[in-house]
N, C-alpha and C positions, 0 to 999 in steps of 0.2 A: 820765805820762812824755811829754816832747815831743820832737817826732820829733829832734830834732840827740840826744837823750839817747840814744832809741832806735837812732841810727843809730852814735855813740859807742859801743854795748856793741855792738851787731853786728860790728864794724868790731874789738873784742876777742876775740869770740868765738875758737874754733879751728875747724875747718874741719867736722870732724865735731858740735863745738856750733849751728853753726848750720846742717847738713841736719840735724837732731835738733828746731831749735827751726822751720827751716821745716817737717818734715813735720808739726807739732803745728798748724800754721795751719788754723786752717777754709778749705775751698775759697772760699769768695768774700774772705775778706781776702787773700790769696795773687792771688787775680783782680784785687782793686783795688793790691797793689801793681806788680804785671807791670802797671797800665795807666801809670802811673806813670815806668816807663822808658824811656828815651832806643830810639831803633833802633838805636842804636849799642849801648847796653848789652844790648840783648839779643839783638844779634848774638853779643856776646865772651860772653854766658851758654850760649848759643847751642851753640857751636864748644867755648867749653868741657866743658860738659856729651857733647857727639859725640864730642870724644877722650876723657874719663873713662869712657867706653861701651864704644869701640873697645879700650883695653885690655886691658878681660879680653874680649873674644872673640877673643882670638887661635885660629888654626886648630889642633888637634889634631895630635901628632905624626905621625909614619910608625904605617903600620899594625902588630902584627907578623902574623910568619907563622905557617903553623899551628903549626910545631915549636917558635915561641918561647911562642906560648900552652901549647900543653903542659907546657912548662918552669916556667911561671911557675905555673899552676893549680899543680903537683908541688910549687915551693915553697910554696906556700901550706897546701896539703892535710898536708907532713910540717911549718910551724911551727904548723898550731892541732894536730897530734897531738901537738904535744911538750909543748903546751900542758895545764898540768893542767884539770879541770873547775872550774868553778865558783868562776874567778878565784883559782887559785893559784898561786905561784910558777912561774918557768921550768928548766926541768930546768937 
C-alpha cells in the first residue's frame, strides 16, 4: 500500500477505527510516524488529545452527608432484599 492509499483509508477511518488501528502499531512504527509530523501537527494532536483527557476528569459531585449516606445504603440494602436469590425476578 502507498502511503497516499494509506493515508486515503486513514482519513476514512471513524475516529474510534483509528485509536483501534493506532494502538495495534508497534512502538517504533508509531515513533517513526510522530517524526514525520509538522510542530504544528502535533501541537493540534497535542491540545487535542489534553481536552479529550480533561473531560472525563471532571471533579466529583458535593459530598453527601452522613444522613444522606444512611439513606442511600437503606435504599440499597431493602432493593437487593426484595431482590430474589440467585437472579430471580422482582417482587
Amino acid at each position: 500500500m502507498t502511503p497516499e492509499q494509506r493515508e486515503s483509508t486513514w482519513r476514512q477511518m471513524t475516529p474510534e477505527q483509528q485509536t483501534e488501528t493506532w494502538k495495534r502499531l508497534p512502538p517504533d512504527q508509531r515513533q517513526a510516524i510522530r517524526q514525520k509530523l509538522s510542530p504544528e501537527e502535533r501541537d493540534a494532536i497535542r491540545q487535542r488529545m489534553q481536552q479529550e483527557r480533561g473531560a472525563g476528569n471532571a471533579a466529583p459531585g458535593r459530598r453527601l452527608s452522613p444522613e444522606e449516606r444512611r439513606q442511600l445504603r437503606d435504599q440499597i440494602y431493602e432493593s437487593n432484599r426484595a431482590r430474589p436469590p440467585h437472579g430471580g425476578k422482582f417482587k
